[in-house]
N, C-alpha and C positions, 0 to 999 in steps of 0.2 A: 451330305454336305451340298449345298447351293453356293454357286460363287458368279458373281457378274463384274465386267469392266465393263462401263459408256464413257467414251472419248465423245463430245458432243459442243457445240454452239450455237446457241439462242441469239436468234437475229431477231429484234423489232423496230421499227419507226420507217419503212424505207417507205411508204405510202400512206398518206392521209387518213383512210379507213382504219389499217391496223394500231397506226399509231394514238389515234387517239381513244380506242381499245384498249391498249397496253395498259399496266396498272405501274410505268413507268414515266404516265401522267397525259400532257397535251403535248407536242411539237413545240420548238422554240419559235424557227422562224416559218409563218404559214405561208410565204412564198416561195421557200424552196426546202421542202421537206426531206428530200433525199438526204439533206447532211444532219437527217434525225436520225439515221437508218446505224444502229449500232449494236452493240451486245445489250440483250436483255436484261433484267432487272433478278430475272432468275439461271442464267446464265451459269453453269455449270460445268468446267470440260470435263473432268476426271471425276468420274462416279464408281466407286469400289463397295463392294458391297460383299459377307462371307456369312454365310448360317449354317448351322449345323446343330445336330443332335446327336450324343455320343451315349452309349449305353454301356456302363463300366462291366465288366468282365466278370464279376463278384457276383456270388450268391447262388442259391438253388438252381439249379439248371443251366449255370456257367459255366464257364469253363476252368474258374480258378474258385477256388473253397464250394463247390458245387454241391458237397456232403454236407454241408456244417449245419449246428446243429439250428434248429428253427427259430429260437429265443436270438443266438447270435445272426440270424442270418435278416430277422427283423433290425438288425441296429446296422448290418454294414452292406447287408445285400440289398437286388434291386434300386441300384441310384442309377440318374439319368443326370446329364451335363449338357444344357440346349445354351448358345448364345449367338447374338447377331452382330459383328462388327461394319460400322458403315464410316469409310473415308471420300469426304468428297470436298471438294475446289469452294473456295467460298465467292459469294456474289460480288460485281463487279460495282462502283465506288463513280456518283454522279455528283459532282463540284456544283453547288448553285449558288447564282448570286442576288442582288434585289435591283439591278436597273430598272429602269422603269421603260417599257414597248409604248404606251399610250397606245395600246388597243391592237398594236400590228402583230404581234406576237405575246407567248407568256412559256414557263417552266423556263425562265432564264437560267443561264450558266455563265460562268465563268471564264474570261480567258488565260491562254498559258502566260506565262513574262518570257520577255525577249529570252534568257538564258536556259530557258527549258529545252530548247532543240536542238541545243549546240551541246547539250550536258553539262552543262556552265553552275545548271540550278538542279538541284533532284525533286522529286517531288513527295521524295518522304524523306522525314528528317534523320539526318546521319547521327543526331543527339538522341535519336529516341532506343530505347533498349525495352526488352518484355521483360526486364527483372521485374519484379514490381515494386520497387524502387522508385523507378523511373520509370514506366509504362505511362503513369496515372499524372506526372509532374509534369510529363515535356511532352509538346504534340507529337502526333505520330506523323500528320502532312505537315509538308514544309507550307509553311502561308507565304511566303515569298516565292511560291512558285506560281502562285493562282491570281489574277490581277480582277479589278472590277470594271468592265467594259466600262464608258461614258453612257447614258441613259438614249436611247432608239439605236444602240451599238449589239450587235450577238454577239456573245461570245463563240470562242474559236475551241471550246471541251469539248469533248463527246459527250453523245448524251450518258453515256455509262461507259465506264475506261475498264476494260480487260485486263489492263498490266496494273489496274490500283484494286485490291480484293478485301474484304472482310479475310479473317481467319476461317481454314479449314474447318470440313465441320470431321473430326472423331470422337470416338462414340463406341462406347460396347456395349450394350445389353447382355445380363449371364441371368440364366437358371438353374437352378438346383433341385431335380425331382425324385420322390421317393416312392416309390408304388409297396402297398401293403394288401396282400392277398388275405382277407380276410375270409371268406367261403370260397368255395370255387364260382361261385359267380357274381359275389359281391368283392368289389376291390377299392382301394382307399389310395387316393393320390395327394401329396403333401408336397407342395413348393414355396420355393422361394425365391422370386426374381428381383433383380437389382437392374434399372436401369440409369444408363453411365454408372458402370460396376465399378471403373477406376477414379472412379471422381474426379476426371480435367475440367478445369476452367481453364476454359478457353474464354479469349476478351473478344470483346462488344466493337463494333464495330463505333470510328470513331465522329466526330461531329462533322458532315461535310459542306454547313453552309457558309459560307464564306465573309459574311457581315457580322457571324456571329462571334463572341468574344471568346467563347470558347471551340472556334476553331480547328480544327484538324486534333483535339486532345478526345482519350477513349475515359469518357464521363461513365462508364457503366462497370465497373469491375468486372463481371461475370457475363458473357451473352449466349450463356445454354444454361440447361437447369441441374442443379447438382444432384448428387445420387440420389437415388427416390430405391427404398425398398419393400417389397411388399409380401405377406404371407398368404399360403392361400390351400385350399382343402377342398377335394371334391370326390364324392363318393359313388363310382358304375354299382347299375345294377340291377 
């Protein structure tokens, strides 16, 4: 078994060079960049990660039915159980808007509304639920939280908000392997993996341009790929 925690934060935009590297775009305002300097576009705190390969106890030379006979030991002996569970923080959530810089700046953003600092206004909607009911009907950002500067005005967002995220990414990957000794030196391996074994849909992260009409709603049902399974056969020797 392999098991890892990274507690971590991705910093980009604090300098001209990086930030316009970043694939978090260009800086808004190009005379003072520092207030580009934010969480990353891959930005990740909580990175959990677990693998393992497990060897069931059954069969010829185990320790449980280790006698049994060779016909029965082809159907229940030699299995192996491999899987990888991966939980991690999802990406952090950049409000853009369409003012227009006339040349001083671009990757415009959006500003807060007066009731956002005071907790007056939330910036995700208290209407919105993950049933899916209502996931898909009612935005998940409040659009009343987000305002659109006046045109040669920055806004006053981050370039990427830490506290507004995509959904978690979970995730299992399972294998299922059967080794069949066939000679003593020829052996026969039979799997079968499933990845996302439990089949979560997890949702899509939601619209975040701010002119647009569909707005702070999650237009995507699905934003990971559902279970994929595959067979597979491979012969040492």
């Amino acid at each position: 078994m392999l098991a890892s925690y990274t507690f971590c934060k991705l910093i980009s935009g604090s300098n001209g060079e990086d930030a316009n590297r970043t694939s978090d775009g260009a800086v808004q305002n190009q005379f003072n960049r520092r207030l580009d300097k934010a969480v990353a576009s891959q930005d990740t705190p909580h990175n959990l990660r677990v693998s393992y390969v497990y060897e069931l106890p059954i069969g010829k030379g185990k320790p449980l039915l280790g006698n049994m006979h060779p016909a029965l030991n082809a159907v229940i002996g030699n299995w192996k159980v491999s899987a990888i569970h991966t939980y991690v923080s999802g990406t952090p959530f950049m409000i853009s808007c369409n003012q227009n810089f006339y040349g001083a700046g671009s990757n415009a953003r959006c500003s807060f509304a007066p009731g956002v600092s005071t907790g007056a206004i939330p910036l995700i909607n208290p209407a919105w639920s993950s049933d899916k009911n209502v996931a898909f009907s009612v935005p998940y950002l409040n659009k009343a939280a987000f305002v659109l500067p006046p045109n040669m005005v920055f806004g006053n967002t981050p370039r990427r908000m830490s506290y507004l995220r995509t959904p978690w990414t979970v995730n299992e990957d399972v294998a299922l392997i059967k080794n069949f000794a066939i000679t003593e030196k020829v052996h026969l391996e039979m799997r079968a993996s499933a990845s996302n074994a439990l089949n979560r849909a997890l949702l899509a992260a939601p619209n975040t341009t701010q002119s647009s009409s569909t707005f702070g709603f999650i237009t995507t049902a699905q934003g990971n790929s559902p279970r994929n399974i595959q067979l597979g056969a491979r012969v040492s020797f």
